[in-house]
C-alpha positions as CSV (number, residue, x, y, z in Angstrom):
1,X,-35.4,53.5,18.7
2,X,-36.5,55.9,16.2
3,X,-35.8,58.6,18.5
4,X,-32.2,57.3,19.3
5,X,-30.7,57.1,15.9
6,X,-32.5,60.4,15.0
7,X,-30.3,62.4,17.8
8,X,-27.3,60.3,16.0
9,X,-28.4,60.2,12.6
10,X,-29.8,62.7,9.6
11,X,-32.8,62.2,7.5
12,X,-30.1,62.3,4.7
13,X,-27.8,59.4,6.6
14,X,-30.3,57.3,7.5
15,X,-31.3,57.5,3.7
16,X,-27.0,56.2,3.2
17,X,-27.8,53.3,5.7
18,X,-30.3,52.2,4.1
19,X,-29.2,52.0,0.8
20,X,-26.3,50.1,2.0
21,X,-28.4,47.6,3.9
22,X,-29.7,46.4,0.8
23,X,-26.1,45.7,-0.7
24,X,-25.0,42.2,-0.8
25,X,-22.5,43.7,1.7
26,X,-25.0,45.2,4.0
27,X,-27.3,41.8,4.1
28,X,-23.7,40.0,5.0
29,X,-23.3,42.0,7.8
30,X,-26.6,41.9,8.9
31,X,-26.2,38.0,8.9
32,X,-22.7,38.2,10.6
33,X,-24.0,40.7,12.9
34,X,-24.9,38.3,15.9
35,X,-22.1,36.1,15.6
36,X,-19.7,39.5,15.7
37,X,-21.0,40.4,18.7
38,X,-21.4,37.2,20.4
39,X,-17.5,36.7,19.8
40,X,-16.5,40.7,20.6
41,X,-18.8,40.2,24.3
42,X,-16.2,37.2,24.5
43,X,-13.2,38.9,23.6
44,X,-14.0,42.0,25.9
45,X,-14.7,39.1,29.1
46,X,-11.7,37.9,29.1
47,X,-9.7,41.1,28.4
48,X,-11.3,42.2,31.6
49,X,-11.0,39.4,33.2
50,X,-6.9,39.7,32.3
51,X,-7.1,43.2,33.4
52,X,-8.5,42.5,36.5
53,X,-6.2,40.1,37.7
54,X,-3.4,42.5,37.1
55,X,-5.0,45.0,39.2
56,X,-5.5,42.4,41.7
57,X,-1.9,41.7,41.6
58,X,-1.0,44.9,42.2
59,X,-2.9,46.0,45.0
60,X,-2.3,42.3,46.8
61,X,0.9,44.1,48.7
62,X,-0.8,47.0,50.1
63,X,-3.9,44.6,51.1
64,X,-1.4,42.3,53.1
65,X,0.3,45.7,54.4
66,X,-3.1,46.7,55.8
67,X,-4.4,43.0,56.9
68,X,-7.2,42.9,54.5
69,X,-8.8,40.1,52.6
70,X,-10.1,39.6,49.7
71,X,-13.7,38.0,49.9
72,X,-13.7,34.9,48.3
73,X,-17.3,34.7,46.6
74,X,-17.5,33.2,43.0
């Protein structure tokens, strides 16, 4: 990991991240940090999901023009 955030990050920025990890603020978001994500993965699922079925929707007409079908697997 150290590798990773040192192609992203500078000796000097690291230092910044740091020091703002031990801010009330930083230490919130450390707490809120798995909950954020957990809800974001959610948000992003069912955008997809949404986006999918539009897609879906669309191509249904050309699928039925060229007598295909969808495979039904859940």
């Amino acid at each position: 990991m150290a590798r990773l955030y040192a192609q992203h990050f500078s000796a000097e920025e690291m230092v910044e991240i740091n020091r703002f990890y031990d801010t009330p603020t930083g230490q919130k978001l450390i707490k809120e940090m798995p909950l954020l994500l957990k809800e974001s993965q959610a948000i992003g699922q069912r955008v997809g999901t949404q986006i999918a079925l539009e897609v879906l929707k669309k191509l249904m007409p050309e699928l039925q023009r060229r007598e295909l079908k969808l495979d039904q697997k859940t």
